[in-house]
N, CA and C atoms as an extended XYZ file, in Angstrom:
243
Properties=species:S:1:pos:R:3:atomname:S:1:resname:S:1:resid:I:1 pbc="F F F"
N       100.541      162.678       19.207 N   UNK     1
C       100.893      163.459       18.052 CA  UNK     1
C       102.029      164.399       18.438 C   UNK     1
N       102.842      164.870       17.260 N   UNK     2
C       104.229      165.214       17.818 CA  UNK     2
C       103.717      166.698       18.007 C   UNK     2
N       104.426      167.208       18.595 N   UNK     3
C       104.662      169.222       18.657 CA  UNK     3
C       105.910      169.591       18.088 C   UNK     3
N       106.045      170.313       17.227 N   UNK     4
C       107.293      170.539       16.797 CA  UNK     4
C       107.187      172.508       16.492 C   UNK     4
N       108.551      173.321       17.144 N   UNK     5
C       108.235      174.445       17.008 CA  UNK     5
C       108.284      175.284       15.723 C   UNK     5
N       107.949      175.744       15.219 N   UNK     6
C       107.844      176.559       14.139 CA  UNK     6
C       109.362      176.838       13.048 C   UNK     6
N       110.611      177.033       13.749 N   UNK     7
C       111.997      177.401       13.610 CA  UNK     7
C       112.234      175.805       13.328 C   UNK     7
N       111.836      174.552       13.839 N   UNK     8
C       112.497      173.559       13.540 CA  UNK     8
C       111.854      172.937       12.903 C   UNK     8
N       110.457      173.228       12.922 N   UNK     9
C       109.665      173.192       11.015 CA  UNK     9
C       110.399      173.336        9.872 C   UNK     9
N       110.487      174.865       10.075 N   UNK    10
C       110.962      175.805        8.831 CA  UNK    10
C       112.047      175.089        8.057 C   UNK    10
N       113.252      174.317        9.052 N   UNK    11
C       114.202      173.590        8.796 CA  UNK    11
C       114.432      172.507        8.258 C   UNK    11
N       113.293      172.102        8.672 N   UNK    12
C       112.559      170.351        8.248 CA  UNK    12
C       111.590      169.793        7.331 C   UNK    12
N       111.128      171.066        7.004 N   UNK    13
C       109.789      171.132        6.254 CA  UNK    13
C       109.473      169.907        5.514 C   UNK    13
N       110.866      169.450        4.283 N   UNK    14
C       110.888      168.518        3.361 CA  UNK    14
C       110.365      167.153        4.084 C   UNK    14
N       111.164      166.758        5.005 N   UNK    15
C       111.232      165.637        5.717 CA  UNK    15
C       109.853      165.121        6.667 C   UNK    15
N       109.218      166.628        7.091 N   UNK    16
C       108.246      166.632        8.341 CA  UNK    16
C       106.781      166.162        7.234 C   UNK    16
N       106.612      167.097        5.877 N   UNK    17
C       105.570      166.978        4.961 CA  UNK    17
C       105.507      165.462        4.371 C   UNK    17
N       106.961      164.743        4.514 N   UNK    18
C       106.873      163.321        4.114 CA  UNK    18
C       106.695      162.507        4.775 C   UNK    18
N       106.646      162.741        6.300 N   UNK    19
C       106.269      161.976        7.411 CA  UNK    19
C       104.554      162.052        7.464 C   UNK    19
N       104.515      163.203        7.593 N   UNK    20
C       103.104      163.711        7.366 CA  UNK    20
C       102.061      162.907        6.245 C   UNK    20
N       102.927      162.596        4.843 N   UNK    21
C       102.257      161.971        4.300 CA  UNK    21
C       102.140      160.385        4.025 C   UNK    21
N       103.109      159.972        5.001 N   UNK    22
C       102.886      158.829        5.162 CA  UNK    22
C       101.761      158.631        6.516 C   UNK    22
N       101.355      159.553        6.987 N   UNK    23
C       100.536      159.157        7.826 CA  UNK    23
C       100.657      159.528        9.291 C   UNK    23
N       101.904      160.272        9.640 N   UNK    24
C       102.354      161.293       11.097 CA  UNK    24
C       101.744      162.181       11.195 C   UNK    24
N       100.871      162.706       11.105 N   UNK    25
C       100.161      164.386       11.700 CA  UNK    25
C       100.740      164.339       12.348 C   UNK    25
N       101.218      166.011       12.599 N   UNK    26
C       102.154      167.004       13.675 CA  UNK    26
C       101.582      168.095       13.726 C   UNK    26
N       101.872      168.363       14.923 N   UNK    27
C       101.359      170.047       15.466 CA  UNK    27
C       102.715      170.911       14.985 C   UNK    27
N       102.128      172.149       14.223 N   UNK    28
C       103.285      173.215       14.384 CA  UNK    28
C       103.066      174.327       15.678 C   UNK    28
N       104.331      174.749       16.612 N   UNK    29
C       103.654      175.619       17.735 CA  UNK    29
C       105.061      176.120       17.196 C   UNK    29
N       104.355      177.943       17.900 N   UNK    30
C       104.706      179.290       18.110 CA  UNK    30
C       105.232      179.431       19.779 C   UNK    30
N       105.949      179.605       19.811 N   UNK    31
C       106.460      180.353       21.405 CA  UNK    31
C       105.774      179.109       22.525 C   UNK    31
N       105.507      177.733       22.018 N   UNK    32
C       105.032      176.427       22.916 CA  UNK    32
C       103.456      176.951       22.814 C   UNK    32
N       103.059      177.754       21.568 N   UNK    33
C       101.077      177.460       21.146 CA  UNK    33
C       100.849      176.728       20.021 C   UNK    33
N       100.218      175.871       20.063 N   UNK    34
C       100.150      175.177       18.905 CA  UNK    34
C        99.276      175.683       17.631 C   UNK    34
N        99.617      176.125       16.637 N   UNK    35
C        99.298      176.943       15.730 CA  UNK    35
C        98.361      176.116       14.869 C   UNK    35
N        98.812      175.266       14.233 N   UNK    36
C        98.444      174.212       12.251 CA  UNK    36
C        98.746      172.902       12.800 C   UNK    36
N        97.226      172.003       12.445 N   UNK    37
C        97.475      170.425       12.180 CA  UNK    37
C        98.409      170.189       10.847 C   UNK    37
N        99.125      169.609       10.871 N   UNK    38
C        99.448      169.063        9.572 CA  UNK    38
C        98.922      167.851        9.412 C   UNK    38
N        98.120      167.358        8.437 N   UNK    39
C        97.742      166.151        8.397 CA  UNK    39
C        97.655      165.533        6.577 C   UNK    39
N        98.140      164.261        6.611 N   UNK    40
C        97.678      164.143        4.778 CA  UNK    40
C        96.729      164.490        4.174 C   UNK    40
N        96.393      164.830        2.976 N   UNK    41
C        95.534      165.074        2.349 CA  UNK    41
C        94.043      163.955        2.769 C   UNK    41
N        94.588      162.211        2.761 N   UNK    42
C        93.193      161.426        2.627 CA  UNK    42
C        93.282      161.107        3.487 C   UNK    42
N        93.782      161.973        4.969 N   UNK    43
C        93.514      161.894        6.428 CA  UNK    43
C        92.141      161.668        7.005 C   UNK    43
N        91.482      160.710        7.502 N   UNK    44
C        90.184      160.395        8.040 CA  UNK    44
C        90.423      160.884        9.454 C   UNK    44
N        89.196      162.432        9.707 N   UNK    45
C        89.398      162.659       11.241 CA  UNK    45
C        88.280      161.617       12.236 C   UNK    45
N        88.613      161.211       13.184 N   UNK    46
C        87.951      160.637       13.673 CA  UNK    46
C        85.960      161.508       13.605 C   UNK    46
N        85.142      160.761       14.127 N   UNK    47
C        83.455      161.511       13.246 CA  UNK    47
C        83.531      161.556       14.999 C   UNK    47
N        82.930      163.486       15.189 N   UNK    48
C        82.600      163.679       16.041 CA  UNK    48
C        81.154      163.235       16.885 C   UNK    48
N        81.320      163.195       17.685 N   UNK    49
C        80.122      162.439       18.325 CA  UNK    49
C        78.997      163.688       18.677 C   UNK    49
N        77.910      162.724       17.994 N   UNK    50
C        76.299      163.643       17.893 CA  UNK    50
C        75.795      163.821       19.476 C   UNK    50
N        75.432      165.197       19.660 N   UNK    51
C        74.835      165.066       21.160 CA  UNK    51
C        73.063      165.322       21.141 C   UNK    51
N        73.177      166.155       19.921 N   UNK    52
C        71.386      166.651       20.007 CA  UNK    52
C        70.918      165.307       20.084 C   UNK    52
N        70.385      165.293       20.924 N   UNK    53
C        68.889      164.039       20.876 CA  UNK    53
C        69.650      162.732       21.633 C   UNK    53
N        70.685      163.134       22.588 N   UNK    54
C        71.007      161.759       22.791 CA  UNK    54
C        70.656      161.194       23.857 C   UNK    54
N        69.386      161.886       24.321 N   UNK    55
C        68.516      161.336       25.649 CA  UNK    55
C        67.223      161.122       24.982 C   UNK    55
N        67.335      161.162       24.005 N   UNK    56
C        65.914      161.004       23.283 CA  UNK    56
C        65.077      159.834       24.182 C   UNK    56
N        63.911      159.285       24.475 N   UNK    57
C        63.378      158.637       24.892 CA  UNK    57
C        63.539      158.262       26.481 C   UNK    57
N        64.660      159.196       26.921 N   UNK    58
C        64.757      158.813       28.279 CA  UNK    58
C        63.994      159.889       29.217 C   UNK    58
N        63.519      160.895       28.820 N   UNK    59
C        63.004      161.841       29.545 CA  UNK    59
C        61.722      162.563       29.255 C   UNK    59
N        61.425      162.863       29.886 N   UNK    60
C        60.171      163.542       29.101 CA  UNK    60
C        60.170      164.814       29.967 C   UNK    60
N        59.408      165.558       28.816 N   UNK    61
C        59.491      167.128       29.020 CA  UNK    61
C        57.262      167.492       29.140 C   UNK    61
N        57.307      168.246       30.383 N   UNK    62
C        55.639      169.020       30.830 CA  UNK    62
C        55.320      169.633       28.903 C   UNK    62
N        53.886      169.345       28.773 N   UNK    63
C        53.164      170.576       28.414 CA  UNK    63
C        53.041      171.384       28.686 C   UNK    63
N        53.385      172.322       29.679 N   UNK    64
C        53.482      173.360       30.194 CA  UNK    64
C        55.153      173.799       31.045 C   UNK    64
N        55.969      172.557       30.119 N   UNK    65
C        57.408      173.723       30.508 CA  UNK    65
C        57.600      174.695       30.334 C   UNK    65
N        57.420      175.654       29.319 N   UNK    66
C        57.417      176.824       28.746 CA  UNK    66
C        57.159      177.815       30.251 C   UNK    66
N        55.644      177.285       30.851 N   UNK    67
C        55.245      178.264       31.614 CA  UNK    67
C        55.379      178.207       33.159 C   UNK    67
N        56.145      177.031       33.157 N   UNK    68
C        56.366      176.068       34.878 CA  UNK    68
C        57.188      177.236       35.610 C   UNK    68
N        56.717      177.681       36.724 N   UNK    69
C        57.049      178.428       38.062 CA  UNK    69
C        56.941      180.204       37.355 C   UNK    69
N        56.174      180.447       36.303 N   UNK    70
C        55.915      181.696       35.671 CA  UNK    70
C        54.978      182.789       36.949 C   UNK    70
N        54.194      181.902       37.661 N   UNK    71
C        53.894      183.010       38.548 CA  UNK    71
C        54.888      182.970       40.155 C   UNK    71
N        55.689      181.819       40.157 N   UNK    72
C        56.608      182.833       41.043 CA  UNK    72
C        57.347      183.413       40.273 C   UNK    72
N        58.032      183.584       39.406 N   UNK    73
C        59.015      184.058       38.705 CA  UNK    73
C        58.444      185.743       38.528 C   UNK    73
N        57.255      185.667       38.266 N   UNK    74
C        56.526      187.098       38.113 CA  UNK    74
C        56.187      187.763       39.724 C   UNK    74
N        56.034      186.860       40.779 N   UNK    75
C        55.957      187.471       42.351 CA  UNK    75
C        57.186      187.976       42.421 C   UNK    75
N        58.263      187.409       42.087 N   UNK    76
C        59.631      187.735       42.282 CA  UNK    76
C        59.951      188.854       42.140 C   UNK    76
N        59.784      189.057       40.616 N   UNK    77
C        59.519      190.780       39.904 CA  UNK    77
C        59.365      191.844       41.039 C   UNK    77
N        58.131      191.604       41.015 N   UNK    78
C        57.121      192.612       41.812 CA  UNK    78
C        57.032      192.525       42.742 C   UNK    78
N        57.892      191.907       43.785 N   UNK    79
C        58.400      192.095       45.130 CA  UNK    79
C        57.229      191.681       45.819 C   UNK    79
N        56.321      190.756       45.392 N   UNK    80
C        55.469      189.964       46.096 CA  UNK    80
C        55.630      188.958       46.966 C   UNK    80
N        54.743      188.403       47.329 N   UNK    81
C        54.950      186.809       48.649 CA  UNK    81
C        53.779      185.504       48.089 C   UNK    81
C-alpha cells in the first residue's frame, strides 16, 4: 500500500480519491507518520482472526486453578518456610 505525504496529498487529492476508488488504498503520513487509511467506500477489510477459544479442546484447566500454589504464595507473604 502506497505512503504518500500529506503536502503531496493536498495537491493530488482529485486524482489520489479516484485511485482510491477504484480500489488503491493509500496511507496519508505527516512528517513520515502515517496518519488516515484512505480506502473506498465498499472496501472489504480483510476479517480479523478470532483468538478467544482457539485452544479450545486442547488443554485442560485443574478444579482447583483458582487456588493452585495459594499456600506457598501465602508462606511467601509472611516470610515463612
Amino acid at each position: 500500500m502506497q505512503t504518500i505525504n500529506i503536502h503531496r496529498a493536498k495537491t493530488h487529492l482529485s486524482r489520489l480519491v479516484e485511485r482510491a476508488a477504484l480500489g488503491e488504498p493509500f496511507i496519508i503520513a505527516k512528517a513520515g507518520k502515517p496518519m488516515v487509511k484512505v480506502v473506498p467506500l465498499n472496501f472489504a477489510e480483510a476479517p480479523q482472526r478470532q483468538r478467544l477459544g482457539f485452544m479450545a479442546g486442547e488443554i485442560e484447566v485443574p478444579d482447583d486453578f483458582d487456588s493452585m500454589g495459594s499456600k506457598e504464595i501465602e508462606q511467601m507473604f509472611r516470610g515463612g518456610e
